[in-house]
N, C-alpha and C positions, 0 to 999 in steps of 0.2 A: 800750379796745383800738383799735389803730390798723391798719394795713394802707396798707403802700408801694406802691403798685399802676401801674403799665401795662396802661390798659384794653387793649393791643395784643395782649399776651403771653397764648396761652390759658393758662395757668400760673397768671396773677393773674388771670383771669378765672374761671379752676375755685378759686379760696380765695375770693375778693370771695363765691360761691354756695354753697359750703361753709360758710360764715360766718353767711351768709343762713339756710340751713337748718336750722343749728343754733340760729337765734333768736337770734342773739350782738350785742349794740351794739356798733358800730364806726367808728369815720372812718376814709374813705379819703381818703389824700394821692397825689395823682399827681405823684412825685417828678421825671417830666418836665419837669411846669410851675411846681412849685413846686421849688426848691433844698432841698437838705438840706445844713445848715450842716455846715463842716468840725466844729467842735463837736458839733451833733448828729450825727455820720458816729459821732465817736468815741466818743460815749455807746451807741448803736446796735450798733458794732462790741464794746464790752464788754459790753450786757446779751447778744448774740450768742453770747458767749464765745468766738470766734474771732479770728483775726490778719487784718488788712485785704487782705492778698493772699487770701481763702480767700472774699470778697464780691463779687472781679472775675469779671466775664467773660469768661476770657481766649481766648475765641474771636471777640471781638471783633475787626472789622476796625482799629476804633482802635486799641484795644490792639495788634494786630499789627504795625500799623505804627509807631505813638506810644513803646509803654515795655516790649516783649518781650525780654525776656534783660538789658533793663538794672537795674541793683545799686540797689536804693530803701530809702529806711528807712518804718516803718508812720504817719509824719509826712506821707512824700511820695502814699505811697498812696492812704491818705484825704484829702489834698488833692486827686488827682487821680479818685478817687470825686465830691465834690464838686462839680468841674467837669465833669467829664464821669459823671454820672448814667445813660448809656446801659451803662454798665459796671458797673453794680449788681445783683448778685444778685436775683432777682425772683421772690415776693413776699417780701415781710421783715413778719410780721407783730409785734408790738410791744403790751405792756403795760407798767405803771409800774416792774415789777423786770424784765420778761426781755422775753426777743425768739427771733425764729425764721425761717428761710427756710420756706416754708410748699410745700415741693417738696422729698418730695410732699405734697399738703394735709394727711394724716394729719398729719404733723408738728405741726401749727395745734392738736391735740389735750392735745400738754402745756402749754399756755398756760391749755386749761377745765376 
């Protein structure tokens, strides 16, 4: 099991401890520091089962000013998840068939 994590966000900081508690092996990846390939975005965004707009942040001040109201296809999206990782839904937690935003942590529940 994996876990996308922003030690910033208390969000991914209450699932990193949820995880914990539950006794769960897991790697955390701090997608800050490390990139999440536009490939892996999109592997990510299908075990997700969602559409790459439904991963942004769009209260993001990037976002707001960068790519608000403009017309994208789910190619451009997750290129732009990619590069700008600060616009990634948080936490995304991650096994080998599926995946899940883990907010609220409950969520992290149908992974175990």
């Amino acid at each position: 099991m994996k876990i996308y994590h922003n030690p910033r966000c208390r969000k991914s900081r209450e699932a990193v401890k949820y995880l914990e508690d539950k006794k769960i092996d897991f790697e955390i990846i701090e997608y800050l520091k490390t990139q999440i390939t536009e490939s892996k975005m999109k592997n990510l965004i299908g075990k997700l089962n969602i559409n790459a707009i439904e991963l942004v942040r769009r209260n993001e001040k990037v976002w707001k000013s960068n790519y608000k109201g403009k017309k994208m296809t789910e190619k451009k999206i997750i290129e732009i998840l990619s590069n700008e990782p600060k616009l990634i839904e948080r936490p995304i937690i991650e096994t080998e068939t599926k995946a899940v935003i883990g907010r609220p942590k409950e969520n992290i529940d149908k992974l175990i």
